[in-house]
Backbone as ProteinMPNN parsed JSONL, in Angstrom:
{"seq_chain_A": "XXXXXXXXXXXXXXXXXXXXXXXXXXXXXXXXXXXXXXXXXXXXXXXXXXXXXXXXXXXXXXXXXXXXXXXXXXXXXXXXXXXXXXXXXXXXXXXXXXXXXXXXXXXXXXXXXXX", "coords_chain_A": {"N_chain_A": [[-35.634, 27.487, 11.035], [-37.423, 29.607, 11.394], [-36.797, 31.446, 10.339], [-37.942, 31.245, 7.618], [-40.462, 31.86, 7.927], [-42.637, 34.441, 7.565], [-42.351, 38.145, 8.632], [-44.496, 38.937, 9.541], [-45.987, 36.204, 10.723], [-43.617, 35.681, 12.714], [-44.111, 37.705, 14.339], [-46.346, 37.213, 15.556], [-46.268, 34.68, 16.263], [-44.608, 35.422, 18.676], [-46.066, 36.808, 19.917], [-47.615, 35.035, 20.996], [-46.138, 33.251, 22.238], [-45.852, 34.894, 24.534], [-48.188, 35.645, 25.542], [-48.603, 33.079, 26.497], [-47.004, 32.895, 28.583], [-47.539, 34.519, 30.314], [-49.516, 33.899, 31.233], [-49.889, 31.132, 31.973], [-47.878, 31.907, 34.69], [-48.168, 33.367, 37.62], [-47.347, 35.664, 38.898], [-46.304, 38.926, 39.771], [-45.065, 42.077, 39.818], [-44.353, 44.701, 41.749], [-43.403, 48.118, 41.694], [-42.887, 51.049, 42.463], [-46.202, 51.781, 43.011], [-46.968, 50.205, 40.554], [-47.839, 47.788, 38.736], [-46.907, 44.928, 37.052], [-46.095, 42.063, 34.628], [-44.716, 38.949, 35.661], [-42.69, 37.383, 33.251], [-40.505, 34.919, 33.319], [-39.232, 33.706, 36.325], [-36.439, 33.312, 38.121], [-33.399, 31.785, 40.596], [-31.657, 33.647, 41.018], [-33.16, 36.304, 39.706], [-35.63, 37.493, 37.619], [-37.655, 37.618, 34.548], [-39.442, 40.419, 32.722], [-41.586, 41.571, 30.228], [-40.246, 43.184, 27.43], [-41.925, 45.196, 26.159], [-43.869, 46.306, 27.798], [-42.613, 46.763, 30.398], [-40.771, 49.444, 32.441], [-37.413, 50.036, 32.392], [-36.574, 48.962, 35.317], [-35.38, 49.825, 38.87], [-33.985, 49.622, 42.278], [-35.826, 49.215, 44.767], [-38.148, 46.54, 44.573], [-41.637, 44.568, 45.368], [-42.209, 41.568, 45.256], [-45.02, 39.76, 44.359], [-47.231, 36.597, 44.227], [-50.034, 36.091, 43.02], [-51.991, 37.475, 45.061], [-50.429, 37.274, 47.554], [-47.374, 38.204, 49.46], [-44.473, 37.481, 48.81], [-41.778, 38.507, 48.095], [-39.476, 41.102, 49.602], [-37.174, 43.252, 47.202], [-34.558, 43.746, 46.255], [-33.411, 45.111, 43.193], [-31.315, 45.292, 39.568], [-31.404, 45.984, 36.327], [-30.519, 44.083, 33.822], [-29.855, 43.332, 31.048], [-31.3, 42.767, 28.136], [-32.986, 40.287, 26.278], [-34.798, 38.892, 23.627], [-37.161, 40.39, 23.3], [-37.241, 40.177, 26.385], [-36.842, 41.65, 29.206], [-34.36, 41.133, 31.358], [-33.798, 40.747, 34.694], [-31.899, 41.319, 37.222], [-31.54, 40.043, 40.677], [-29.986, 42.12, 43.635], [-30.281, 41.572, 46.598], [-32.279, 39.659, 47.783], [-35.299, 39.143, 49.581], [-37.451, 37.409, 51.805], [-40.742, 37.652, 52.656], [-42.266, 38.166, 55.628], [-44.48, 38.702, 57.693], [-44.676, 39.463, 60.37], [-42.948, 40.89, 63.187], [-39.386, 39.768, 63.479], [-37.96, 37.374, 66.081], [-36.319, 38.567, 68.983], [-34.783, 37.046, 70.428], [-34.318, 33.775, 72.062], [-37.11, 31.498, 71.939], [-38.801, 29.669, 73.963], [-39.301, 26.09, 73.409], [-41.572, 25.062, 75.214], [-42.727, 26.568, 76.422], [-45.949, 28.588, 77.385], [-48.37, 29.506, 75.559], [-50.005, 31.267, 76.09], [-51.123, 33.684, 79.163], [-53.667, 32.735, 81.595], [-55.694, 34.22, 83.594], [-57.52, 34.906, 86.907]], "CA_chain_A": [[-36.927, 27.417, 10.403], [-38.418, 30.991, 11.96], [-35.982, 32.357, 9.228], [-38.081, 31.228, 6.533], [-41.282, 32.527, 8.119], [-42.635, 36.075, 7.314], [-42.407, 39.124, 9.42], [-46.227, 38.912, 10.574], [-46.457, 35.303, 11.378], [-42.67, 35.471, 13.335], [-44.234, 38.823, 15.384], [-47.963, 36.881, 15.797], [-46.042, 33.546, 17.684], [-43.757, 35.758, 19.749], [-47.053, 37.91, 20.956], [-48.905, 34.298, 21.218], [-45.366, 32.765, 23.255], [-45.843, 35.98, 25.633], [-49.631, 35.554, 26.106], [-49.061, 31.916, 27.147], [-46.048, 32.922, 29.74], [-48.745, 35.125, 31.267], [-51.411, 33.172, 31.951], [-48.989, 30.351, 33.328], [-47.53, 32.761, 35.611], [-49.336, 34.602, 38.046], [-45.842, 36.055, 39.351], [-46.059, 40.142, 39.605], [-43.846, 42.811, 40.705], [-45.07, 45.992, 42.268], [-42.731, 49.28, 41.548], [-43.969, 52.688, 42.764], [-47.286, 51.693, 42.934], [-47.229, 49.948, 39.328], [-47.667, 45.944, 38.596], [-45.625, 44.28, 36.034], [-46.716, 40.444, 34.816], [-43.158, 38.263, 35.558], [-42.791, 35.804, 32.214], [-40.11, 33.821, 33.819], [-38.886, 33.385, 37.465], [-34.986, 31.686, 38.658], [-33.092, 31.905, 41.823], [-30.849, 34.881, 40.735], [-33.69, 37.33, 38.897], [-36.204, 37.436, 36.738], [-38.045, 38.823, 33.166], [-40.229, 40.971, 32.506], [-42.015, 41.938, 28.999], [-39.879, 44.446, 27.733], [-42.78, 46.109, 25.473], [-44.4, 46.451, 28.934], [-42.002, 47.107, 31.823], [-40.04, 50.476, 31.896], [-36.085, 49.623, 32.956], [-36.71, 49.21, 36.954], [-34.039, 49.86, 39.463], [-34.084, 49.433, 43.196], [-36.938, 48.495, 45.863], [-39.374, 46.455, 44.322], [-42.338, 43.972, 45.464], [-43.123, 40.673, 44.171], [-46.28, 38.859, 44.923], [-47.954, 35.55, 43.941], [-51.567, 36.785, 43.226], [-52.109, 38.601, 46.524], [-49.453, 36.964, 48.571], [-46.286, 38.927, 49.205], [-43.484, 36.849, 48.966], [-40.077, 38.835, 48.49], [-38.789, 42.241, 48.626], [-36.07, 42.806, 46.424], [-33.012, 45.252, 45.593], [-32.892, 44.622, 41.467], [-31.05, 46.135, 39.02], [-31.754, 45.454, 34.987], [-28.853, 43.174, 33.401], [-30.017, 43.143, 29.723], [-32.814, 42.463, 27.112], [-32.877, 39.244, 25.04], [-35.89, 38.597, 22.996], [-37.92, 41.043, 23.939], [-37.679, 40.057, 27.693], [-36.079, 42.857, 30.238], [-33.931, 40.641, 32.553], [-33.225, 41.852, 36.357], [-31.32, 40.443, 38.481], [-31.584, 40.647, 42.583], [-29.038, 42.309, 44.497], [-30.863, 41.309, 47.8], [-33.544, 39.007, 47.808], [-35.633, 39.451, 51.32], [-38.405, 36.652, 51.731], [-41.643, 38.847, 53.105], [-42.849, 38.494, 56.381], [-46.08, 39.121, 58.584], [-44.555, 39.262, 61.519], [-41.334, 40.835, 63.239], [-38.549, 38.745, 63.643], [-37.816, 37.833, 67.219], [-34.45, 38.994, 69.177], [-34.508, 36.161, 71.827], [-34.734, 31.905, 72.102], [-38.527, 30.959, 72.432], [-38.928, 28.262, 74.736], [-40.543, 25.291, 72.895], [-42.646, 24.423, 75.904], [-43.525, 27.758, 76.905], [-47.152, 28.613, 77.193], [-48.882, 30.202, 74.272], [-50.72, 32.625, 76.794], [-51.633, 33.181, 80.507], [-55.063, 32.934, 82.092], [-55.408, 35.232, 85.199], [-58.594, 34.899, 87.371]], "C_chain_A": [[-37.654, 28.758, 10.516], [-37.942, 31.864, 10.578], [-37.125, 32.534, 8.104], [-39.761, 31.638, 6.639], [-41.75, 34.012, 8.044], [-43.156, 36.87, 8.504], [-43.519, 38.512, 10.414], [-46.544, 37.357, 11.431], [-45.404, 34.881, 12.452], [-43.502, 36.287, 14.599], [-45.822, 37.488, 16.352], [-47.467, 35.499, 16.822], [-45.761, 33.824, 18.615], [-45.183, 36.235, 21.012], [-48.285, 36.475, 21.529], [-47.884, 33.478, 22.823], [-45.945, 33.74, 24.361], [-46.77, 35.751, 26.217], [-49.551, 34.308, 27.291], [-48.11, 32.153, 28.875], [-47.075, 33.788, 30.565], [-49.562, 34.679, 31.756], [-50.904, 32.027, 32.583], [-48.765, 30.791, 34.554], [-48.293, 33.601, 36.713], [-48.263, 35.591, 39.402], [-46.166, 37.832, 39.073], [-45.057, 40.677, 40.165], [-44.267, 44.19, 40.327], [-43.923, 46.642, 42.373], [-43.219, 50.454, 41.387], [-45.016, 52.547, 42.203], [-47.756, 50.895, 41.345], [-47.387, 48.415, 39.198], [-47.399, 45.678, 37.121], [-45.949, 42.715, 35.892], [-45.013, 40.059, 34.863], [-43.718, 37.139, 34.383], [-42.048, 34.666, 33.089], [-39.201, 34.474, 35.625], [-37.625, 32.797, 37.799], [-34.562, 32.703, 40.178], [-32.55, 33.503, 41.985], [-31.778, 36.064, 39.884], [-34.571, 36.749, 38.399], [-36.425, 37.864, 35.513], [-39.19, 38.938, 33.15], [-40.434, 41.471, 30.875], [-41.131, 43.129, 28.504], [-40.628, 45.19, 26.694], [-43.367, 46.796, 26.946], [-43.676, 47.196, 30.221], [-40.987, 48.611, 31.145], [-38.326, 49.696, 32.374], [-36.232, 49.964, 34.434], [-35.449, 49.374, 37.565], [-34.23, 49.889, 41.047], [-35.226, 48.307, 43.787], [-38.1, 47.757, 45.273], [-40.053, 45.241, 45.326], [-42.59, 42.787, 44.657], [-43.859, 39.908, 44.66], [-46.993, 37.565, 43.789], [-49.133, 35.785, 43.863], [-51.674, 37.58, 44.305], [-51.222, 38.235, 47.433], [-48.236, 37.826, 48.362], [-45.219, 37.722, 49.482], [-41.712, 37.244, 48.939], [-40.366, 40.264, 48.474], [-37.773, 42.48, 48.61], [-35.246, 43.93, 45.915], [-32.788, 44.37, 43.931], [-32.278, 45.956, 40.581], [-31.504, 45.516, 37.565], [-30.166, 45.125, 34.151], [-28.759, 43.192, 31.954], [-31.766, 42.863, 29.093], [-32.412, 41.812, 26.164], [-34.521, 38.934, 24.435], [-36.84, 39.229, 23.187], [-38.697, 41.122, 25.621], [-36.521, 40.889, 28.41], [-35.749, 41.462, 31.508], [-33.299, 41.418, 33.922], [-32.528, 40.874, 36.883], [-30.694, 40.999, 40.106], [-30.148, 40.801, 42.698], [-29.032, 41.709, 45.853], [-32.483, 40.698, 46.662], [-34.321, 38.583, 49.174], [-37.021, 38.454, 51.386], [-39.323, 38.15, 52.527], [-42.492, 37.929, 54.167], [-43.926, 38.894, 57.148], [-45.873, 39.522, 59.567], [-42.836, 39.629, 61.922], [-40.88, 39.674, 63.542], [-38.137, 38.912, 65.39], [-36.391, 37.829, 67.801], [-34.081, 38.2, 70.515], [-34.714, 34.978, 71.26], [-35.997, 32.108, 72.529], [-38.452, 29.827, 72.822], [-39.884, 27.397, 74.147], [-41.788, 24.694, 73.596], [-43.131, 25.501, 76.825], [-44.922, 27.887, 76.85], [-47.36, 29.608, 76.46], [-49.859, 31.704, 75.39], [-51.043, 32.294, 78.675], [-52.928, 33.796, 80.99], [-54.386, 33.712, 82.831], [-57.266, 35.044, 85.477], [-59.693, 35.947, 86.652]], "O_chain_A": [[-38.519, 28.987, 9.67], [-38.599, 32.711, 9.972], [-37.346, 33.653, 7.641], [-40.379, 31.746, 5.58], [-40.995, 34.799, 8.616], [-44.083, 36.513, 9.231], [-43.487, 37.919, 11.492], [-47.164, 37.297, 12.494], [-45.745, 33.958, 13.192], [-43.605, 35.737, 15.696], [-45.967, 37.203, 17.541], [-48.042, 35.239, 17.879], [-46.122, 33.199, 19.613], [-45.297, 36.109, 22.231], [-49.333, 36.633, 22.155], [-48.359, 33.206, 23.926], [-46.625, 33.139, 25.193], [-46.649, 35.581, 27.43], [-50.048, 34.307, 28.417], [-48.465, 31.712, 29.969], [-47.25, 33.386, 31.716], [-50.292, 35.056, 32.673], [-51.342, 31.772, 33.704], [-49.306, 30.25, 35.518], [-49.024, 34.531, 36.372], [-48.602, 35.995, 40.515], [-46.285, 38.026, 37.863], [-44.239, 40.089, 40.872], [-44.468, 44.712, 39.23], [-43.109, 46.061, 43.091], [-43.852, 50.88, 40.42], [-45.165, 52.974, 41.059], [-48.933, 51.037, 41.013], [-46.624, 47.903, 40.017], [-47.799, 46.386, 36.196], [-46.072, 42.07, 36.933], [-44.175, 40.715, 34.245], [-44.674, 36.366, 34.446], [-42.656, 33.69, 33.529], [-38.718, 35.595, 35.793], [-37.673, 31.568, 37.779], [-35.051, 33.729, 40.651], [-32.919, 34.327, 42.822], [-31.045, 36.869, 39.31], [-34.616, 35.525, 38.525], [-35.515, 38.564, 35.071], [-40.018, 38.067, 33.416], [-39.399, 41.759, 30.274], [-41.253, 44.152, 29.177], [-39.888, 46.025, 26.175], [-43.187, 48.011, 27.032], [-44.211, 48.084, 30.885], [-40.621, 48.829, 29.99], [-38.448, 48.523, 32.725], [-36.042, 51.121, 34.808], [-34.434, 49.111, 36.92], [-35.221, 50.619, 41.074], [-35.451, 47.137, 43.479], [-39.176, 48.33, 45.444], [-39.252, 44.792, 46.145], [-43.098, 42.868, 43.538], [-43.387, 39.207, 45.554], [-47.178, 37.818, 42.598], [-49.598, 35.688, 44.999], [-51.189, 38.692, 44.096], [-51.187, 39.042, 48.361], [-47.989, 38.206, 47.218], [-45.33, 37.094, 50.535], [-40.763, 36.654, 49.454], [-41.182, 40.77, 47.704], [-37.057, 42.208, 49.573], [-35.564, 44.864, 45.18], [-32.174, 43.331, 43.688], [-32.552, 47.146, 40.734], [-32.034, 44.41, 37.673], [-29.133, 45.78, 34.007], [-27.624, 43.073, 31.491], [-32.899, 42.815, 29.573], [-31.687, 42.256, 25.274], [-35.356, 38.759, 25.323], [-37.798, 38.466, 23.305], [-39.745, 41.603, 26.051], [-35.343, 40.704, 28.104], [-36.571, 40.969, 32.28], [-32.548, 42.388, 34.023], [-32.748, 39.663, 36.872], [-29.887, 41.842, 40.5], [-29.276, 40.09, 42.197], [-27.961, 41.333, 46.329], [-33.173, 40.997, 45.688], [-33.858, 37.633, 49.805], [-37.895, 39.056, 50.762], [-38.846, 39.239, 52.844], [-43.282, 37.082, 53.752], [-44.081, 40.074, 56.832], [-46.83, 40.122, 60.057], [-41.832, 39.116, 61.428], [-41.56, 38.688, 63.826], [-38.009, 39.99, 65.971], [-35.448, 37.241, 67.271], [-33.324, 38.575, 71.411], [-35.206, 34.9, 70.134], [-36.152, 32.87, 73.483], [-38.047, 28.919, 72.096], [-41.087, 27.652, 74.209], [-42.717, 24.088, 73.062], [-43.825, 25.308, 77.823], [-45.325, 27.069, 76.023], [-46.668, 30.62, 76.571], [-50.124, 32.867, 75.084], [-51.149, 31.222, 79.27], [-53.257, 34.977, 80.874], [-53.183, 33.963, 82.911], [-58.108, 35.04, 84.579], [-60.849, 36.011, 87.07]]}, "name": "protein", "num_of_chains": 1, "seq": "XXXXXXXXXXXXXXXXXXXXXXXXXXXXXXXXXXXXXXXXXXXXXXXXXXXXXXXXXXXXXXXXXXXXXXXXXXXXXXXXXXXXXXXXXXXXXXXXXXXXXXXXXXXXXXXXXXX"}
């Protein structure tokens, strides 16, 4: 059916599909200092706009509005529909806090008084 639609009103859904994957989403990804809206999200990668994103490659950031949630070794796999797909090499959940290099005793005390 898109076939039989003209140029302007094929370009005017794609740029209205895009809008809506944006404003669903609130998925970014921070690359040398830059932010990037994510359209879609899966286990193995994501996409990014490809009017928008340049072709990324290594270390990036991706955050949930202000939350950090991974960082990520990606490389860029292709471009279908005007969406730049990546897909993780490493996917590293993100952290607050080192990781610790011993057993914590579950009935240890959380702190010690002293006089």
């Amino acid at each position: 059916m898109s076939e039989f639609l003209p140029s302007e009103v094929r370009e005017g859904l794609e740029k209205a599909r895009k809008a809506a994957l944006r404003k669903k989403n609130r998925l970014r990804v921070r690359a040398g200092g830059e932010s990037y809206p994510v359209l879609r999200f899966w286990s193995r990668g994501f996409a990014l706009d490809a009017d928008v994103a340049p072709h990324l490659r290594g270390l990036v950031d991706v955050y949930d509005g202000t939350r950090h949630l991974y960082q990520a070794l990606i490389v860029a796999s292709s471009q279908e529909e005007g969406e730049l797909l990546f897909e993780f090499k490493r996917n590293t959940p993100a952290v607050d806090k080192a990781p610790l290099d011993f057993v914590r005793d579950p009935d240890a005390p959380v702190a010690y008084l002293t006089r």
